[in-house]
C-alpha positions as CSV (number, residue, x, y, z in Angstrom):
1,X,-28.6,-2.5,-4.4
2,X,-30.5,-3.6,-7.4
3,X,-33.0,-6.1,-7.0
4,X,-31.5,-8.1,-10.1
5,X,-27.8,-7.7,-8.9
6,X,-29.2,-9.4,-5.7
7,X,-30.3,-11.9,-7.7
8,X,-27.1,-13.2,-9.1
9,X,-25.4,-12.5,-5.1
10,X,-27.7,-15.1,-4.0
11,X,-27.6,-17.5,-7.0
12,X,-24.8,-19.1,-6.2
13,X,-22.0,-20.2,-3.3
14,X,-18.8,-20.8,-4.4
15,X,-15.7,-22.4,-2.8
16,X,-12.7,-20.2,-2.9
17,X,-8.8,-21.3,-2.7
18,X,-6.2,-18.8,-1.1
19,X,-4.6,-15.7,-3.5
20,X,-2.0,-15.4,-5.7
21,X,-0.1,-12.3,-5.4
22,X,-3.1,-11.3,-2.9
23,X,-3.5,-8.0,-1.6
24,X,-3.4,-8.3,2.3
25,X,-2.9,-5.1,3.5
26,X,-3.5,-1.2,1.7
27,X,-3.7,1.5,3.9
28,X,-6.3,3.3,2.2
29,X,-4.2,6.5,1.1
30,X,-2.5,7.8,-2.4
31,X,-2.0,5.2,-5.2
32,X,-1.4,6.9,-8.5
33,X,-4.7,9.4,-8.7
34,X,-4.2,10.6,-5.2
35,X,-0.8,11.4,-5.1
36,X,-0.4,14.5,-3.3
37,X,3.3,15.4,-0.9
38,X,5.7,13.5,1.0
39,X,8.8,14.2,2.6
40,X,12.1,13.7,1.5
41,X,13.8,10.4,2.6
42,X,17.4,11.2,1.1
43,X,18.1,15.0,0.6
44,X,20.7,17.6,2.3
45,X,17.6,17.4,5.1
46,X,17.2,13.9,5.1
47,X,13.8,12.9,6.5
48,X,11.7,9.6,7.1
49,X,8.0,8.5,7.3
50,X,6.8,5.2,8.3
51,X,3.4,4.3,8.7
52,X,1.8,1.7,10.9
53,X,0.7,-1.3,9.7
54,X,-1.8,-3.9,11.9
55,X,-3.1,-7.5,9.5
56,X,-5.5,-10.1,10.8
57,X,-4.9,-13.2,10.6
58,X,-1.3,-14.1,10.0
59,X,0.2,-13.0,6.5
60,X,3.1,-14.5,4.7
61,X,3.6,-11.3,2.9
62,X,6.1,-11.8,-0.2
63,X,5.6,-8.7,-2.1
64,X,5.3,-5.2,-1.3
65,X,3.8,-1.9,-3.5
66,X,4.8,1.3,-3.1
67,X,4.4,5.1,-4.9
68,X,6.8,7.7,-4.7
69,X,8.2,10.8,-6.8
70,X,11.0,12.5,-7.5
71,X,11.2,16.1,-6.9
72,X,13.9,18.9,-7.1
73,X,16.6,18.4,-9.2
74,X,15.1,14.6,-9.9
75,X,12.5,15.0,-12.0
76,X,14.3,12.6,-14.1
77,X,15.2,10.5,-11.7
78,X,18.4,8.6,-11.4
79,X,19.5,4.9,-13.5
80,X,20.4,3.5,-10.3
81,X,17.6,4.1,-7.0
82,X,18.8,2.4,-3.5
83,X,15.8,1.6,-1.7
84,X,15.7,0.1,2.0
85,X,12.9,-1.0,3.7
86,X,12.2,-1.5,7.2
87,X,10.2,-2.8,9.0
88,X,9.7,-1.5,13.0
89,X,8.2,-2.6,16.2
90,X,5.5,-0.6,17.7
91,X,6.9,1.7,20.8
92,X,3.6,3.2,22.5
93,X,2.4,4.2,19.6
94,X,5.0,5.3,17.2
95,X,7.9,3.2,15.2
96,X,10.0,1.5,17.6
97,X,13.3,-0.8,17.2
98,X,14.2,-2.3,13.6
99,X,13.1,-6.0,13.4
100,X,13.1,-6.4,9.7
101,X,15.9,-5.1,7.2
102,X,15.5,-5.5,3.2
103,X,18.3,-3.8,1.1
104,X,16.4,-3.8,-2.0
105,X,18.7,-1.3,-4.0
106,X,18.0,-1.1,-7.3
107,X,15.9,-4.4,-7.8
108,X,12.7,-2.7,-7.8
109,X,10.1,-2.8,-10.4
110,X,9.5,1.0,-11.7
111,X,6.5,2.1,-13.4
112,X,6.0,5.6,-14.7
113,X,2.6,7.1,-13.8
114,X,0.7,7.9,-16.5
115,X,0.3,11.8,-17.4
116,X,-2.2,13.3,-16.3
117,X,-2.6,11.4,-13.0
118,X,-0.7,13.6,-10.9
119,X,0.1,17.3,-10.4
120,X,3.6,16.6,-9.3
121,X,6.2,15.1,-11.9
122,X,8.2,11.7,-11.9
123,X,5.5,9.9,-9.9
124,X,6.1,5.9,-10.1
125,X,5.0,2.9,-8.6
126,X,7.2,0.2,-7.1
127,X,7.4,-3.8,-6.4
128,X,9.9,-5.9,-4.9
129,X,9.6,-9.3,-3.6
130,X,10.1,-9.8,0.4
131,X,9.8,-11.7,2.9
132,X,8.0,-11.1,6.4
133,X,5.2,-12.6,8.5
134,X,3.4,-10.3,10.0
135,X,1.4,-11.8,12.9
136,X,-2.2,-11.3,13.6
137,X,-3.0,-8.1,15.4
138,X,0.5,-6.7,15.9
139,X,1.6,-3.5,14.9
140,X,4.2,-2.8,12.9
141,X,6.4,0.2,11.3
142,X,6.9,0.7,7.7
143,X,9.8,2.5,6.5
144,X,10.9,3.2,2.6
145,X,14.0,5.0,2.2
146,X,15.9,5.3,-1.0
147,X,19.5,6.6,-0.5
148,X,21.8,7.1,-3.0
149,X,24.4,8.7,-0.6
150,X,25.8,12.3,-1.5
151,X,24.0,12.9,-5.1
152,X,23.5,16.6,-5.5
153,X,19.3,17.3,-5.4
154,X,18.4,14.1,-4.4
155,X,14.7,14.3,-3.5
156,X,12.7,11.3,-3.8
157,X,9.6,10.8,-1.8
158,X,6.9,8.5,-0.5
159,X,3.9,9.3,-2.2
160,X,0.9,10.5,0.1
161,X,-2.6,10.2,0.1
162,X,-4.7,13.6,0.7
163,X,-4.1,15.9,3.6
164,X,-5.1,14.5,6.8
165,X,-5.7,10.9,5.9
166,X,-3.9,7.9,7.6
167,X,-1.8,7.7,10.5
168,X,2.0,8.2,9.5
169,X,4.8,9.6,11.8
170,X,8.2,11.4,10.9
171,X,11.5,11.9,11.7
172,X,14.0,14.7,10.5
173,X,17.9,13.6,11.6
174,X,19.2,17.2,11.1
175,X,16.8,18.7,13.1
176,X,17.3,15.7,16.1
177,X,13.9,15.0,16.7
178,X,12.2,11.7,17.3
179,X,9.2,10.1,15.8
180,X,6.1,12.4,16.4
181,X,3.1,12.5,14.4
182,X,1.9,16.1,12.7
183,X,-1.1,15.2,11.0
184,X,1.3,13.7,8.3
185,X,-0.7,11.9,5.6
186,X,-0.3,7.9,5.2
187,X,2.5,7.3,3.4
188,X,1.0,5.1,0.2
189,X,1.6,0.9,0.0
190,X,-0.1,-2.4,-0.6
191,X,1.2,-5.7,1.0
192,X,0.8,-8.8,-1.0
193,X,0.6,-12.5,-0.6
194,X,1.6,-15.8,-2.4
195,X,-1.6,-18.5,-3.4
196,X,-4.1,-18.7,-5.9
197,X,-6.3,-15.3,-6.8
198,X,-10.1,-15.3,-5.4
199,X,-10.6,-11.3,-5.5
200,X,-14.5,-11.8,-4.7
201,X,-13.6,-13.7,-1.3
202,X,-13.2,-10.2,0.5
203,X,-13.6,-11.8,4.0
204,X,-11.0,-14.2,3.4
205,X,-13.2,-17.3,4.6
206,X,-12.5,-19.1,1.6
207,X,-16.0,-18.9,0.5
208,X,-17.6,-16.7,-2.5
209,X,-21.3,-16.1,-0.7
210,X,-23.0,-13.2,-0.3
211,X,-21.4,-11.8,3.0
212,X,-19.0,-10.9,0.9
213,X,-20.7,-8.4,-0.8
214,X,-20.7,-6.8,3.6
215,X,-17.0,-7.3,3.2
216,X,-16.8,-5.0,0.2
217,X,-19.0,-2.8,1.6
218,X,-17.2,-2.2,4.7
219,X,-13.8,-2.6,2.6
220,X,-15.1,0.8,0.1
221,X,-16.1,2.8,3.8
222,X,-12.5,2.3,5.2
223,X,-11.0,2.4,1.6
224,X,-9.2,-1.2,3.1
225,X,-8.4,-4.3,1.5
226,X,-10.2,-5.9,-0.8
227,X,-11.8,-3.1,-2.0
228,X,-9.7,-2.8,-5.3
229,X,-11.7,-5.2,-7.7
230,X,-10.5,-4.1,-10.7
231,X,-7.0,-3.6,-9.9
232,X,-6.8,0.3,-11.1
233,X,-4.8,0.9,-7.3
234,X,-7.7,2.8,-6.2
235,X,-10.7,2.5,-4.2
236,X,-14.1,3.8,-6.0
237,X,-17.7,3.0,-7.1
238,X,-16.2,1.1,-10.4
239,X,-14.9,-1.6,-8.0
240,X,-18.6,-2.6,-7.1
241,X,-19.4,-3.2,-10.7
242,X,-15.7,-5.3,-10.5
243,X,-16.5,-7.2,-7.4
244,X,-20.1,-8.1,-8.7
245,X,-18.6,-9.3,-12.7
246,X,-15.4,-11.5,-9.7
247,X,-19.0,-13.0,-7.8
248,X,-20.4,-14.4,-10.8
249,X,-16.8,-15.2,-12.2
250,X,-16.5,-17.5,-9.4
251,X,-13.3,-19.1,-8.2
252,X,-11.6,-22.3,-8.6
């Protein structure tokens, strides 16, 4: 680190109040620069992802992120989208029973990627509000699906991250299969909380100190929460440069 950044870590500790639309949870994966596949979760082969989800501590979680695409004959993708979201239990290691239901339908946020982000076409972000508490340690099922019944072509997707990355399991009804995992990419979301926004409080202790700057760290090495500093949706060296300009920023 550079000897005069270390100089402004240490000038200063500064206390920290809980965060306002707070990012408590991002599986690491995708976001709009690392889009890559997903599979199909309303189509004549209708197939679901979920991905697992673990938080520490308790989180409150009232909003959720998502990126998906449309594909097919959607890459102008339909007025109206019908998303549910799901939330599971954890069965030995793949999605268990349905604890949560929110029929969201079309009161989602959608954002167009930019061009030039993306090979595939018709890649968007999402938002909706919810509301869940997911308790500390537990591990949970996330499942996006966005059915809009019989239209011909309908191929939207969970956006993925690259090949390999994450932990996500499928399940394809016309092929009567259960939940297995095939090296299926993490499907791609961020899990947010209500309070007031201290970004540079990366350990959540409520304090703005220098073990933060270790939080970041190990944050950037498991592309996990708090890593976004700058609030691009991705994980990179520009978010050290972020966190450092949050530090001095301070919180109130």
């Amino acid at each position: 680190m550079n000897t005069a950044h270390t100089g402004v870590l240490l000038a200063a500790s500064i206390f920290a109040g809980a965060a306002s639309a707070q990012l408590v949870y991002d599986n690491g994966v995708g976001g709009p620069a690392g889009v890559t596949t997903g599979l199909v979760a309303d189509s004549s082969v209708p197939q679901t992802v979920t991905d697992n989800v673990a938080i520490q501590p308790d989180q409150a979680v009232t909003r959720i992120e998502w990126t998906g695409f449309y594909g097919g004959g959607d890459e102008t993708p339909p007025a109206t989208d019908n998303f549910f979201i799901y939330i599971r239990d954890d069965a030995n290691g793949t999605p268990g029973a349905v604890i949560a239901t929110f029929p969201v339908g079309d009161s989602v946020s959608r954002t167009l990627v930019p061009p030039g982000t993306s090979v595939l076409s018709s890649v968007y972000t999402y938002e909706v509000a919810i509301s869940f508490t997911f308790l500390s340690g537990v591990e949970y099922w996330l499942e996006i699906e966005n059915d809009n019944g019989n239209r011909d072509n309908d191929t939207w997707s969970w956006a993925t991250g690259p090949t390999g990355t994450g932990g996500s399991v499928w399940f394809s009804a016309n092929l009567g299969v259960n939940w297995f995992d095939s090296t299926f990419p993490g499907a791609d979301f961020r899990l947010y909380a209500d309070g007031d926004t201290c970004l540079a409080d990366v350990n959540g202790d409520g304090v703005v100190s220098p073990t933060d700057f270790t939080a970041w760290i190990a944050a950037f090495n498991q592309m996990g929460p708090g890593c976004d500093q700058n609030g691009d949706g991705m994980c990179t060296p520009t978010d050290f440069t972020a966190w450092i300009a949050n530090f001095n920023a301070g919180c109130d």
